[in-house]
C-alpha positions as CSV (number, residue, x, y, z in Angstrom):
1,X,103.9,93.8,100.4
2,X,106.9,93.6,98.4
3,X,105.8,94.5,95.4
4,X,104.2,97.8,96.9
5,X,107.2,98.5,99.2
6,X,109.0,98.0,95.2
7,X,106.5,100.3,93.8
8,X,106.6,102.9,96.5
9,X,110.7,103.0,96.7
10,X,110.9,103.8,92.3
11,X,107.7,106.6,92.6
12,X,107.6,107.7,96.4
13,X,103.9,110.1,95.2
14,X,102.0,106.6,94.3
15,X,98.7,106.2,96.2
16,X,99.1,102.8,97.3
17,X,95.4,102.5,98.1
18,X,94.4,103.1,94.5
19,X,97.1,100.2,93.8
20,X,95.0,97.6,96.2
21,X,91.5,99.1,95.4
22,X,90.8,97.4,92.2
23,X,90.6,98.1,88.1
24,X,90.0,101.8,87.8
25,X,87.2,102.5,85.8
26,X,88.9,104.7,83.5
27,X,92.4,104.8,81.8
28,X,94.9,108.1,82.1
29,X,93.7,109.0,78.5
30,X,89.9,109.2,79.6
31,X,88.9,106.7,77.8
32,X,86.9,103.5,79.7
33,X,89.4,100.6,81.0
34,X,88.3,97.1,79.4
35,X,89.3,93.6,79.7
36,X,91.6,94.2,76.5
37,X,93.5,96.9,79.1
38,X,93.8,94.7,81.8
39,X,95.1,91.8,79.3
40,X,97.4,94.0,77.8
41,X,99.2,95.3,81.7
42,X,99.5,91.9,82.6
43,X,101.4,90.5,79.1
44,X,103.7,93.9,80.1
45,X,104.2,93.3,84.0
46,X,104.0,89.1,83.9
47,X,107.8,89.1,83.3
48,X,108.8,91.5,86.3
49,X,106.3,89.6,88.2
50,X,107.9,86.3,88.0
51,X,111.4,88.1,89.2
52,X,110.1,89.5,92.2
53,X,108.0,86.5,92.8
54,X,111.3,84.0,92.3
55,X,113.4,86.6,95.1
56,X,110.4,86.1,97.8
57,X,111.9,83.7,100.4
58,X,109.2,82.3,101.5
59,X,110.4,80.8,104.6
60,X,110.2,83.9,106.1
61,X,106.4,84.9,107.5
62,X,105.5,88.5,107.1
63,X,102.7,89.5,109.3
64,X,99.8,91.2,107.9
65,X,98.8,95.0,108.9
66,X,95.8,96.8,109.6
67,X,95.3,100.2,108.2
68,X,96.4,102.0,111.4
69,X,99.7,100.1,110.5
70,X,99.9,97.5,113.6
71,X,100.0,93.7,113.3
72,X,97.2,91.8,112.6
73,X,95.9,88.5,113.3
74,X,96.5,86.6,110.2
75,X,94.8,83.3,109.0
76,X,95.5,80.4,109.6
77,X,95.2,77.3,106.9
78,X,95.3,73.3,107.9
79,X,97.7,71.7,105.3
80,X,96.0,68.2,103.8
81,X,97.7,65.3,102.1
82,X,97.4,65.2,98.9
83,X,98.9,61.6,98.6
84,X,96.5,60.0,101.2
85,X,93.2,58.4,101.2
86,X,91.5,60.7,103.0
87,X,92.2,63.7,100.4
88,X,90.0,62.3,97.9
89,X,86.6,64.0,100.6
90,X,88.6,67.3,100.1
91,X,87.9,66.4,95.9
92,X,85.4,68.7,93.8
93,X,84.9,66.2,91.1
94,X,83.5,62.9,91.0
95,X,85.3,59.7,92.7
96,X,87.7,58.1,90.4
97,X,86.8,54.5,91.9
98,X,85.4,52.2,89.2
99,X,82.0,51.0,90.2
C-alpha cells in the first residue's frame, strides 16, 4: 500500500488499477513488452525498492481493503518452528535422516 500511496502522492493522474493489474501488453512506444522490459524496470526500481521496503515498520498491521474502500477480512497464517522436529513434515524435499 505504501508504495502506491508513494506513487499516487509524486503523480496524483496514475491509474492505480493499471499499477496492480499486471505486465501491460505493450510499452508507451507501441512496441510489445517482453521479459527483457520487465528485467530491465526491475535492475531500475530494485534500489528504491529496498528503501521503501527497509522504512516499512512492520510491527504495525495494515488492514487490507475491498474495492468499495472498507476493511476486509485479511488472512490469517499459523507460524511453524523451523528449529523443531516436527518442521521436517512441513519439508518439500526428501528426509535428511540416514537410512
Amino acid at each position: 500500500m505504501r508504495a502506491l500511496a508513494i506513487c499516487r502522492i509524486y503523480n496524483p493522474n496514475i491509474e492505480t488499477d493499471k499499477l496492480v493489474g499486471g505486465f501491460p501488453a505493450m510499452r508507451a512506444d507501441g512496441c510489445k513488452f517482453i521479459v527483457e522490459d520487465y528485467q530491465r524496470a526491475v535492475k531500475e526500481t530494485r534500489v528504491h525498492a529496498t528503501l521503501i521496503a527497509d522504512d516499512v515498520n512492520v510491527e504495525v498491521f495494515e488492514p487490507g481493503y475491498d474495492k468499495h474502500d472498507e476493511r476486509c477480512p485479511m488472512p490469517v497464517h499459523v507460524a511453524i518452528s523451523l528449529k523443531s522436529s516436527d518442521s521436517r513434515k512441513h519439508q518439500a524435499g526428501p528426509s535428511s535422516r540416514p537410512l
